[in-house]
FIZABA-299413 format. One record per residue (C-alpha): residue number from 1; residue in one letter; chain; z, x, y. Coordinates in Angstrom, 1 decimal, decimal comma, padded with zeros to 4 digits, always signed. Layout:
<nodes>
<node kevo="NUM" pavo="a" vodo="A" zz="Z" xx="X" yy="Y"/>
...
</nodes>
This chain:
<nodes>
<node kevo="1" pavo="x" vodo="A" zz="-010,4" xx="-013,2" yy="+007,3"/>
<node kevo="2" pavo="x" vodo="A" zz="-008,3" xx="-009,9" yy="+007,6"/>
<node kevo="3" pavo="x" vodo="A" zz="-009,6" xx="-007,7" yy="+004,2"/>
<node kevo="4" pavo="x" vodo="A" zz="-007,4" xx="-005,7" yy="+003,1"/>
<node kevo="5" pavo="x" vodo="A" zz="-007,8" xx="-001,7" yy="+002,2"/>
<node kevo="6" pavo="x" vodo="A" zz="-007,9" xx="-000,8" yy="-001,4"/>
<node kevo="7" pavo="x" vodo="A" zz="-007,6" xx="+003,4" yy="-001,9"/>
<node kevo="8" pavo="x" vodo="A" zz="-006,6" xx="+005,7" yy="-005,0"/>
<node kevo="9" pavo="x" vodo="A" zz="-003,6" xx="+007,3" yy="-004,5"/>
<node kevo="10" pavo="x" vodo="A" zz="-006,2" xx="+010,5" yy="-005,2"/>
<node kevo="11" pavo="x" vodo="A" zz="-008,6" xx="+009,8" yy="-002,1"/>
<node kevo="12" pavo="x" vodo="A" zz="-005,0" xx="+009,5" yy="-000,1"/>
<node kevo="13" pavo="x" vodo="A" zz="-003,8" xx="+012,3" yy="-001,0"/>
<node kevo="14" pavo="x" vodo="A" zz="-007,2" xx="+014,4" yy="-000,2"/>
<node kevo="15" pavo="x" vodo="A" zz="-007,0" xx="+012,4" yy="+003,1"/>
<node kevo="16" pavo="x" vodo="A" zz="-004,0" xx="+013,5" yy="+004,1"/>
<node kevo="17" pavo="x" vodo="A" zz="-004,9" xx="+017,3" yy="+002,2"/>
<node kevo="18" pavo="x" vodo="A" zz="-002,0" xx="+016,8" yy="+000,2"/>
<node kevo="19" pavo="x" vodo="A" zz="-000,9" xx="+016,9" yy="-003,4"/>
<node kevo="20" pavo="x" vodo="A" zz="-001,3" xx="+013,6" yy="-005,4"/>
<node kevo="21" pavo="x" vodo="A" zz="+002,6" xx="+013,4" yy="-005,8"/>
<node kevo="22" pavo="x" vodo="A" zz="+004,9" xx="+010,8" yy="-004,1"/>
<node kevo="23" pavo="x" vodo="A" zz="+007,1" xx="+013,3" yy="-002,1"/>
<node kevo="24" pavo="x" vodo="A" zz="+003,8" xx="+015,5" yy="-001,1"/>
<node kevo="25" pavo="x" vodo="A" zz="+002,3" xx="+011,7" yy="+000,3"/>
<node kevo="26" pavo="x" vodo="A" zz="+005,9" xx="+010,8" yy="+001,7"/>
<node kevo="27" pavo="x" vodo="A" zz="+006,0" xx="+013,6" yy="+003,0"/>
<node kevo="28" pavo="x" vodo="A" zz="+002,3" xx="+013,7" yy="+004,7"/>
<node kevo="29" pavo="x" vodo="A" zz="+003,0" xx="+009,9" yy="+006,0"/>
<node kevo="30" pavo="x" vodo="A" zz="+006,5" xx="+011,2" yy="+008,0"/>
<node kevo="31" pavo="x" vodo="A" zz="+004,6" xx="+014,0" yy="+009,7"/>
<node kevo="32" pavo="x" vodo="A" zz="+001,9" xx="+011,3" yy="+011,1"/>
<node kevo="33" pavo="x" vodo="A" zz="+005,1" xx="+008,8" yy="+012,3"/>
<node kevo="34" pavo="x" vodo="A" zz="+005,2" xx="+006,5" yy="+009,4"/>
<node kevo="35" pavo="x" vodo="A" zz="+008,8" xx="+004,8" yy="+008,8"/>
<node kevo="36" pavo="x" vodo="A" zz="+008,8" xx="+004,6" yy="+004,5"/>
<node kevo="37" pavo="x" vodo="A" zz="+010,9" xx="+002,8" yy="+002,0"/>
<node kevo="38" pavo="x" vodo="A" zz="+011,3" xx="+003,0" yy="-001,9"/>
<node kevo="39" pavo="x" vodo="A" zz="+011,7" xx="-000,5" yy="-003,3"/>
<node kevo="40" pavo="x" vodo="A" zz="+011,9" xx="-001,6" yy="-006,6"/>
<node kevo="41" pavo="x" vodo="A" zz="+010,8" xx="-005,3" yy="-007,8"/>
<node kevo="42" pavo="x" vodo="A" zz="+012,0" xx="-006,7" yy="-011,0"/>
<node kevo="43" pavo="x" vodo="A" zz="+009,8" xx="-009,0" yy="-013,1"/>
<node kevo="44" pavo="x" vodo="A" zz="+008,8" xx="-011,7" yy="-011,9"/>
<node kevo="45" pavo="x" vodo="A" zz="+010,1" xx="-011,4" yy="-008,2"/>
<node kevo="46" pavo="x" vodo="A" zz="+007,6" xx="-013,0" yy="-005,3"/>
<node kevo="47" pavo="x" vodo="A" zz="+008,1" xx="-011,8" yy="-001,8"/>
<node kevo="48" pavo="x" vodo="A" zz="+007,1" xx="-015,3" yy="+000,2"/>
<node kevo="49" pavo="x" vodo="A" zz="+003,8" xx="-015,1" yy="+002,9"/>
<node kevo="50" pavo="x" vodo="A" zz="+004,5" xx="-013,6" yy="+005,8"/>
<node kevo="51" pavo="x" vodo="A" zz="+003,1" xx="-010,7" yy="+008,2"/>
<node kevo="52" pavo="x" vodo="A" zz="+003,7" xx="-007,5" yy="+010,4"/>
<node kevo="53" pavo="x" vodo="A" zz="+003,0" xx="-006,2" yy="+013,5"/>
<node kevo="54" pavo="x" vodo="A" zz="+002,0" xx="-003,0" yy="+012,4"/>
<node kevo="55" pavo="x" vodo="A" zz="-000,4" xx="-001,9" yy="+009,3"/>
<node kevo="56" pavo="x" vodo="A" zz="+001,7" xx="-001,7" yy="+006,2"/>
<node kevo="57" pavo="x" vodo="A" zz="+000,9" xx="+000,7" yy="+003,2"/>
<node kevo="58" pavo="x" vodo="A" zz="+001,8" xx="+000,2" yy="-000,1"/>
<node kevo="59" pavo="x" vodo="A" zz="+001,7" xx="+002,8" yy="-003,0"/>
<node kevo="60" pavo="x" vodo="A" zz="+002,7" xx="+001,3" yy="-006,5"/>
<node kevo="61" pavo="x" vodo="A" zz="+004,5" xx="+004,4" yy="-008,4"/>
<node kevo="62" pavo="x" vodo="A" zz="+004,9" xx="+002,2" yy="-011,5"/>
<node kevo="63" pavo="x" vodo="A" zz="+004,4" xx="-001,3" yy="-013,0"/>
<node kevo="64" pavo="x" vodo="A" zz="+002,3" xx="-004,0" yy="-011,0"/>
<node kevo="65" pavo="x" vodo="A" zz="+002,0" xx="-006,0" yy="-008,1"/>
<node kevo="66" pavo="x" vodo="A" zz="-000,5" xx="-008,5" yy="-007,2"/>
<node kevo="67" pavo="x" vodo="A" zz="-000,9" xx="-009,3" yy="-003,3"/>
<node kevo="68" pavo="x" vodo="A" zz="-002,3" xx="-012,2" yy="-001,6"/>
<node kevo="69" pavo="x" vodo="A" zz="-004,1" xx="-011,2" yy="+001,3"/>
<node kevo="70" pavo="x" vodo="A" zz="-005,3" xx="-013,6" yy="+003,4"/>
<node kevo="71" pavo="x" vodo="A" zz="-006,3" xx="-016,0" yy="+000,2"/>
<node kevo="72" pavo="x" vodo="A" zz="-007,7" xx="-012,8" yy="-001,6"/>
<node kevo="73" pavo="x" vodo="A" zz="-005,7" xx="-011,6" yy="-004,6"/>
<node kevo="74" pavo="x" vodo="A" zz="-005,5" xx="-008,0" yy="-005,2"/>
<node kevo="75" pavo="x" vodo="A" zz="-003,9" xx="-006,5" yy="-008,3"/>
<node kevo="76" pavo="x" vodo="A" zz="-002,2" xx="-002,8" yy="-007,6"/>
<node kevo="77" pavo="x" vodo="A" zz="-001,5" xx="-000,8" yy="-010,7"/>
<node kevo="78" pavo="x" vodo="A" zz="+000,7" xx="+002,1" yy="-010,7"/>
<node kevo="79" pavo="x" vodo="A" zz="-001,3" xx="+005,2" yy="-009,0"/>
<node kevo="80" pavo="x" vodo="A" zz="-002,9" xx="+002,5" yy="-006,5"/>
<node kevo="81" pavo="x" vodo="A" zz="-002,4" xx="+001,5" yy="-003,2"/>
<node kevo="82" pavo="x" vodo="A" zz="-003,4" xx="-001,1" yy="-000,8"/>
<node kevo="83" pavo="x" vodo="A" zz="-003,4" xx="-000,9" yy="+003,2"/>
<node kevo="84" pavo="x" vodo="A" zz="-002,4" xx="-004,5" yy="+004,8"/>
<node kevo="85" pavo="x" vodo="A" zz="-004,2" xx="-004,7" yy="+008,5"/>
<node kevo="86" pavo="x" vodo="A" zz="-001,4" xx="-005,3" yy="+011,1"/>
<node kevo="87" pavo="x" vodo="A" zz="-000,9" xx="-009,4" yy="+012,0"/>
<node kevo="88" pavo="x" vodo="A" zz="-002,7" xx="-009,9" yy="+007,6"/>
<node kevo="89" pavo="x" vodo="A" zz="-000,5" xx="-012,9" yy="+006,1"/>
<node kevo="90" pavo="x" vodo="A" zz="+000,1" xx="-011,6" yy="+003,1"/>
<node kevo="91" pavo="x" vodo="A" zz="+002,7" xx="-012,3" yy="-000,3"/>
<node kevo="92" pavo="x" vodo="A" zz="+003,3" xx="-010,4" yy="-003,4"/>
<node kevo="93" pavo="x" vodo="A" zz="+004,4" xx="-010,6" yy="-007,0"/>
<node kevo="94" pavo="x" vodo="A" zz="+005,1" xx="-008,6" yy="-009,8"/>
<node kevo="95" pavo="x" vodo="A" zz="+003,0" xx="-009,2" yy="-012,7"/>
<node kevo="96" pavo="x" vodo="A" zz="+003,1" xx="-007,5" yy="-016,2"/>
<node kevo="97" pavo="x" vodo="A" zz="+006,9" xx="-008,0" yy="-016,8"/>
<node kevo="98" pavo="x" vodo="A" zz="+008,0" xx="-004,9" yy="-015,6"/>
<node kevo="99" pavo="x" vodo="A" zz="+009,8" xx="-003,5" yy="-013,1"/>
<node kevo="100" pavo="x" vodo="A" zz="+007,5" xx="-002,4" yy="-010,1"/>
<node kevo="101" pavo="x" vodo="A" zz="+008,8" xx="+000,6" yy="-008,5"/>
<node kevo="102" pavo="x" vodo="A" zz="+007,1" xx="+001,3" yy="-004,7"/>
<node kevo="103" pavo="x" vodo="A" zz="+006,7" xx="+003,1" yy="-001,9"/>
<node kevo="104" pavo="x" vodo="A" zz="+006,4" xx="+001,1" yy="+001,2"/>
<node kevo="105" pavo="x" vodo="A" zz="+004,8" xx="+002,3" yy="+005,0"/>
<node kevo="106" pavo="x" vodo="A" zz="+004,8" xx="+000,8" yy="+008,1"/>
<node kevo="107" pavo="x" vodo="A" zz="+002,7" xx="+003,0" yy="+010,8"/>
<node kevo="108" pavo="x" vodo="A" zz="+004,7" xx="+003,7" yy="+014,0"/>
<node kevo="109" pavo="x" vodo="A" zz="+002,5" xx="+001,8" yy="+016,4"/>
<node kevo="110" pavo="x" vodo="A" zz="-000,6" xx="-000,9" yy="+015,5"/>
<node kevo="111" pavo="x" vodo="A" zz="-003,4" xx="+001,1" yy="+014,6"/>
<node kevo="112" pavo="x" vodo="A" zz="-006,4" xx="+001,0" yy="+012,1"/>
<node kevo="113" pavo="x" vodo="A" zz="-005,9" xx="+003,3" yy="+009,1"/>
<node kevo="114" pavo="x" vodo="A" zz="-008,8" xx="+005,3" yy="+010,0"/>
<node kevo="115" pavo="x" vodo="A" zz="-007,3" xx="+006,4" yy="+013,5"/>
<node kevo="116" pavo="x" vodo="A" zz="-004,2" xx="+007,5" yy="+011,7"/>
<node kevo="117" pavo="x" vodo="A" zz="-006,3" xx="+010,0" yy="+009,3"/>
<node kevo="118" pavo="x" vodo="A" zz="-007,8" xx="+008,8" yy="+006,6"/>
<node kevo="119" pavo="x" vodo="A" zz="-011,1" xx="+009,3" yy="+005,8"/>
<node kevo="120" pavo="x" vodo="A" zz="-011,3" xx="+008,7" yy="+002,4"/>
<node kevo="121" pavo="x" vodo="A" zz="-013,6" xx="+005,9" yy="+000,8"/>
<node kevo="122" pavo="x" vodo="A" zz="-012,6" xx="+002,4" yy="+000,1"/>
<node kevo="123" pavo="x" vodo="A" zz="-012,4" xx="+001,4" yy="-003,4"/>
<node kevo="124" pavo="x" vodo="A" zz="-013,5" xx="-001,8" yy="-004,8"/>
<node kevo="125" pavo="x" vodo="A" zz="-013,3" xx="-000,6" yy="-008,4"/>
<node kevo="126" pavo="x" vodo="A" zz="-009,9" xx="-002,7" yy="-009,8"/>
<node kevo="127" pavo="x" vodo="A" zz="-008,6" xx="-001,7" yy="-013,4"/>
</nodes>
C-alpha cells in the first residue's frame, strides 16, 4: 500500500524557505518545475478513483476535503496539505458543506517529495 504524505502548510513553507502564503508556495513550487492549478469544489462534489503518473500535491486554501488513498481516508482542512506518491489510486470529496477552494501540483517528472526539496517532517497529527 502507497501511504500517502501528510505536511502543514507551515513545515512546507520552511521547506521550500518561503512565506506561509499561497503565492509565496506557488511561487516556490514553479521555480522547482511544478505545473499548478487553483480549483474549487462545491459541496458535496466526489472526484471518482483514479491515479497519476507523477506525485500530486495538494494544499486546501479553504473548506475540506477528504481523500481516499489507497483504502486510507485522510481528511485535509484548510492550511493542510497532502502529497499523493506517483501511480497512488486515489479519490476525493468535499466534506463540511462548503466550498473547497485548492491549490493543486503535479511535479514535472516522477520523483519522491524528498528529492524535490522537502525536508520537513511528516505529520500524523489530523484536526
Amino acid at each position: 500500500m502507497t501511504q500517502p504524505a501528510y505536511y502543514r502548510v507551515e513545515d512546507v513553507a520552511s521547506a521550500l524557505r518561503c512565506e506561509p502564503e499561497p503565492e509565496e508556495i506557488v511561487a516556490a513550487l514553479a521555480e522547482r518545475d511544478y505545473r499548478i492549478f487553483e480549483a474549487e469544489q462545491p459541496p458535496g462534489a466526489f472526484v471518482p478513483y483514479h491515479a497519476h503518473e507523477e506525485e500530486e500535491t495538494i494544499i486546501v486554501l479553504g473548506g475540506r476535503m477528504q481523500f481516499n488513498v489507497e483504502e486510507e481516508l485522510v481528511p485535509v482542512g484548510k492550511g493542510e496539505m497532502i502529497v499523493i506518491r506517483a501511480e497512488a489510486v486515489h479519490s476525493a470529496a468535499t466534506v463540511g458543506g462548503r466550498t473547497a477552494r485548492l491549490l493543486i501540483a503535479f511535479g514535472a517528472e516522477k520523483r519522491p517529495a524528498k528529492e524535490a526539496g522537502w525536508e520537513g517532517e511528516e505529520d500524523d497529527a489530523r484536526p
